[in-house]
C-alpha positions in Angstrom: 72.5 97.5 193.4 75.7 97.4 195.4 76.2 100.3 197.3 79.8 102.2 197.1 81.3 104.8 199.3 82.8 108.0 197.9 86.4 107.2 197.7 85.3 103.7 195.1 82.6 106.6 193.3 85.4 108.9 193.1 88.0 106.4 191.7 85.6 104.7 188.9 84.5 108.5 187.7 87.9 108.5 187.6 88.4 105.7 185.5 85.3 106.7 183.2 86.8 110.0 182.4 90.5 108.1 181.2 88.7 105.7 179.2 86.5 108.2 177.8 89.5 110.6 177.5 91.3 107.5 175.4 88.2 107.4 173.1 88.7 110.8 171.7 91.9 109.7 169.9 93.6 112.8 170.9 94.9 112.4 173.8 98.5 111.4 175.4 97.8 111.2 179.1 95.6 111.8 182.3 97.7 113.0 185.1 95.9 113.2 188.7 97.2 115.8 191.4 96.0 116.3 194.8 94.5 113.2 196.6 93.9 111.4 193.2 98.1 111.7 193.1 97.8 110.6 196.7 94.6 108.0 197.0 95.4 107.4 200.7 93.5 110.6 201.7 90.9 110.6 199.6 87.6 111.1 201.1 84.2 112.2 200.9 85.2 115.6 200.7 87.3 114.9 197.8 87.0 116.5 194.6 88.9 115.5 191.1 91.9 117.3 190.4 93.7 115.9 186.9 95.1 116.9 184.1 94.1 116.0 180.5 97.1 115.8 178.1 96.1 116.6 174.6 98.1 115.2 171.0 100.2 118.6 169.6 97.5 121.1 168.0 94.6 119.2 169.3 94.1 121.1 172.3 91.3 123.3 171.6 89.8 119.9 170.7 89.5 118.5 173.9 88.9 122.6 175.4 86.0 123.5 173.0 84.0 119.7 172.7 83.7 118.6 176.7 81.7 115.7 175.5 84.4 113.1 176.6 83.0 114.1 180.2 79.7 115.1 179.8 78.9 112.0 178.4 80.2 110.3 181.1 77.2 111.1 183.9 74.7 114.0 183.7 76.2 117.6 184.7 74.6 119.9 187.1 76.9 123.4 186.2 80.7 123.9 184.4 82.6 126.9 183.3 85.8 127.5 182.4 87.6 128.9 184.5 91.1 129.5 182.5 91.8 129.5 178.9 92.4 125.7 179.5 90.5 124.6 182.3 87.4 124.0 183.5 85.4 123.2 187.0 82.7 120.6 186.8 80.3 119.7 189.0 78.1 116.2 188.2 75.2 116.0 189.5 75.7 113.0 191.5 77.7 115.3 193.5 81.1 114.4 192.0 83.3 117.9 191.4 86.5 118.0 188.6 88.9 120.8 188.7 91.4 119.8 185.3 93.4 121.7 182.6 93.6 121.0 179.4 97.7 121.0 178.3 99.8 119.4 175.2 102.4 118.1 176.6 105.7 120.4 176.4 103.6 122.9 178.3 102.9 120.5 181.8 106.7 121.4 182.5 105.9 125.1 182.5 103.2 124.9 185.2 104.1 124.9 188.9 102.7 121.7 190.3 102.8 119.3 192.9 103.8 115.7 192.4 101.2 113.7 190.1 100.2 110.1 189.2 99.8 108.6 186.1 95.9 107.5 185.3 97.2 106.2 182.0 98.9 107.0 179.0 100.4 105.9 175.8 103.7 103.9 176.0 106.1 106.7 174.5 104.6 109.5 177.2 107.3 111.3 179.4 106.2 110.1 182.5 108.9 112.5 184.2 106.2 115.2 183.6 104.7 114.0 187.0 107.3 115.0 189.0 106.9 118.2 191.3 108.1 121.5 189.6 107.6 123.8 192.0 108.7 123.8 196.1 107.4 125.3 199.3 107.7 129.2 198.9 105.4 129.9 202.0 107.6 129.2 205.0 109.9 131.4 206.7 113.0 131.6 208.9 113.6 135.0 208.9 112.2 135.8 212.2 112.9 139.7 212.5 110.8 140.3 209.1 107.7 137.5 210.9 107.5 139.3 213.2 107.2 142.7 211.7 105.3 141.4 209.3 103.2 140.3 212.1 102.9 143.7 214.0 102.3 146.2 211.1 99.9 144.1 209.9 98.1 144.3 213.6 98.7 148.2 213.2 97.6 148.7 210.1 94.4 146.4 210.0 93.5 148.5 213.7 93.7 152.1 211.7 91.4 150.7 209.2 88.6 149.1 211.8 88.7 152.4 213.5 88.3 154.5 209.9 85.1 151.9 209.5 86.9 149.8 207.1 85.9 146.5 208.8 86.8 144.2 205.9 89.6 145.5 205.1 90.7 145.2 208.9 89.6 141.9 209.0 92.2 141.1 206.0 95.0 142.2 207.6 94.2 141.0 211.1 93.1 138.2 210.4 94.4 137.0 207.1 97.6 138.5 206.4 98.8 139.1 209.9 98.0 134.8 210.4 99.7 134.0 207.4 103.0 135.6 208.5 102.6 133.9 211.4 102.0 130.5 210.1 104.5 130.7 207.7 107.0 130.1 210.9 105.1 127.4 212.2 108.1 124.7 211.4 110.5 127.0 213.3 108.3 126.7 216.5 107.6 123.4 216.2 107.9 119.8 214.8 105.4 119.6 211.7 104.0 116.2 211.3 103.9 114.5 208.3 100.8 114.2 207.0 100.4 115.2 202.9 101.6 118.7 202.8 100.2 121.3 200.3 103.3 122.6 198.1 101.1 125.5 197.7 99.0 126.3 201.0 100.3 126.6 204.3 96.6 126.1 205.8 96.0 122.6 203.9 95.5 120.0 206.8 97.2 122.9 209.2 95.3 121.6 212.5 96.5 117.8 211.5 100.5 119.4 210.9 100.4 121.6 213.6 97.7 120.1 216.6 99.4 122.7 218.8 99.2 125.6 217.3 95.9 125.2 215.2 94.5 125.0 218.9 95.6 129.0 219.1 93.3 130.3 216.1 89.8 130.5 217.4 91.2 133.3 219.1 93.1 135.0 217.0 90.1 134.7 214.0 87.2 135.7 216.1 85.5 137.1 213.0 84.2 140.6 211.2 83.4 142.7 214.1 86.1 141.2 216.0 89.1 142.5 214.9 90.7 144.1 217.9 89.9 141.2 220.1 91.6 138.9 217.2 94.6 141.5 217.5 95.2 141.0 221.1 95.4 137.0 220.7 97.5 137.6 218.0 99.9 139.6 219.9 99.8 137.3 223.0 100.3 134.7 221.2 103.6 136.1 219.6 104.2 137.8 222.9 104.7 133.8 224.1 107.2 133.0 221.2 109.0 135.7 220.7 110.8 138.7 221.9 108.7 141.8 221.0 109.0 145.8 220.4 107.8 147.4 223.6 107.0 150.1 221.5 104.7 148.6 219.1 103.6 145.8 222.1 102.2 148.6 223.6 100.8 150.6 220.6 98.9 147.7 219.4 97.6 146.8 223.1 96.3 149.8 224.0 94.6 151.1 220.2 92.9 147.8 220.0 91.5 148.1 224.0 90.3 151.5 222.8 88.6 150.1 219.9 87.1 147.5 222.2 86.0 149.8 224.8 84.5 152.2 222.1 82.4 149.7 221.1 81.1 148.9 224.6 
């Protein structure tokens, strides 16, 4: 038998599911997103992002009967995860994450730019263009950076109450995300397939410079004051900062750390 890597195993699933998809006779389309849109980055890590575009009022046909892709290869676990879509996981190690839409309804999603796997002749294939844009990044730099810093406050009051999780959240979730969403302000981004819909998609390829700062500032659980202080050195470096609040946030998380000594 000839072997295959994972990008060729990926592509003829692929190619299984839109021929078996054709069978059904209920179908318009099969529209990939993700790295199926954009094959070029498609790995071993990959997974199968698509969606299946039903005839009108045959929807539930394709939602309730999934035999056009459990016949395909044997199945090791699916649910649905929406009303209309559903997570698959073959057991060959191949994993789908699709939706099930007629087709005036595609427009009504907010989605990335899509490809084509096949449909019939008379399909709008201006359904594939992107409807939604980047909402994540920010110029404002006043509300970053306050964004940033009550965060770091806030997420400190709760580690010290004992709420660890919920300080790791803001320290080192929300109080990040802030902070990444200016990335493009304090740098040049490159190019390399950016997520319409998450800022941390392929982040240490984008932004080689920056990613190098987050070891630090995500240390981890019990680490949320020593996470806090990267954080604020590292806008500290960037920008100009509230003495106040520099020195608030400095010296509650130093007395977390030393309280934990």
């Amino acid at each position: 038998m000839t072997h295959i890597n994972q990008k060729e195993k990926l592509l003829l699933r692929l190619e299984q599911i839109s021929q078996s998809l054709q069978n059904t006779g209920v179908a318009r389309a099969l529209i990939g997103f993700g790295s199926v849109a954009e094959t070029e980055r498609m790995d071993a890590y990959s997974d199968l992002d698509f969606l299946a575009i039903a005839k009108k009022g045959s929807k539930l046909t394709l939602i309730e009967n999934i035999d056009w892709l459990t016949s395909i290869a044997p199945i090791g676990y699916y649910y649905l995860f929406t009303k209309d879509g559903y997570r698959i996981f073959y057991e060959d190690g191949i994993y789908c994450d699709f939706g099930i839409l007629e087709e005036d309804e595609v427009a009504q999603i907010p989605h990335a730019n899509g490809r084509i796997i096949w449909c019939e002749e008379d399909f709008d294939q201006s359904l594939c263009l992107p409807t939604h844009t980047c909402n994540y990044e920010e110029t404002d730099l006043s509300r970053v950076v306050g964004d940033v810093l009550t965060s770091l406050y806030v997420g400190l009051c709760r580690f010290a109450r004992g709420e660890k999780l919920s300080a790791a959240r803001h320290i080192q979730h929300a109080a990040i995300d802030h902070l990444l969403s200016y990335s493009n302000q304090l740098v040049n981004e490159t190019a390399y397939f950016k997520d319409l819909f998450q800022n941390e998609r392929r982040y240490e390829i984008r932004y080689p410079s920056l990613a190098a700062s987050l070891p630090n500032m995500i240390q981890g659980y019990e680490k949320c004051p020593e996470s806090a202080l990267a954080i604020l050195a590292f806008i500290e470096t960037h920008f100009d900062i509230n003495l106040f609040m520099k020195n608030k946030i400095a010296g509650f998380a130093n007395d977390l750390i030393q309280n934990k000594a």
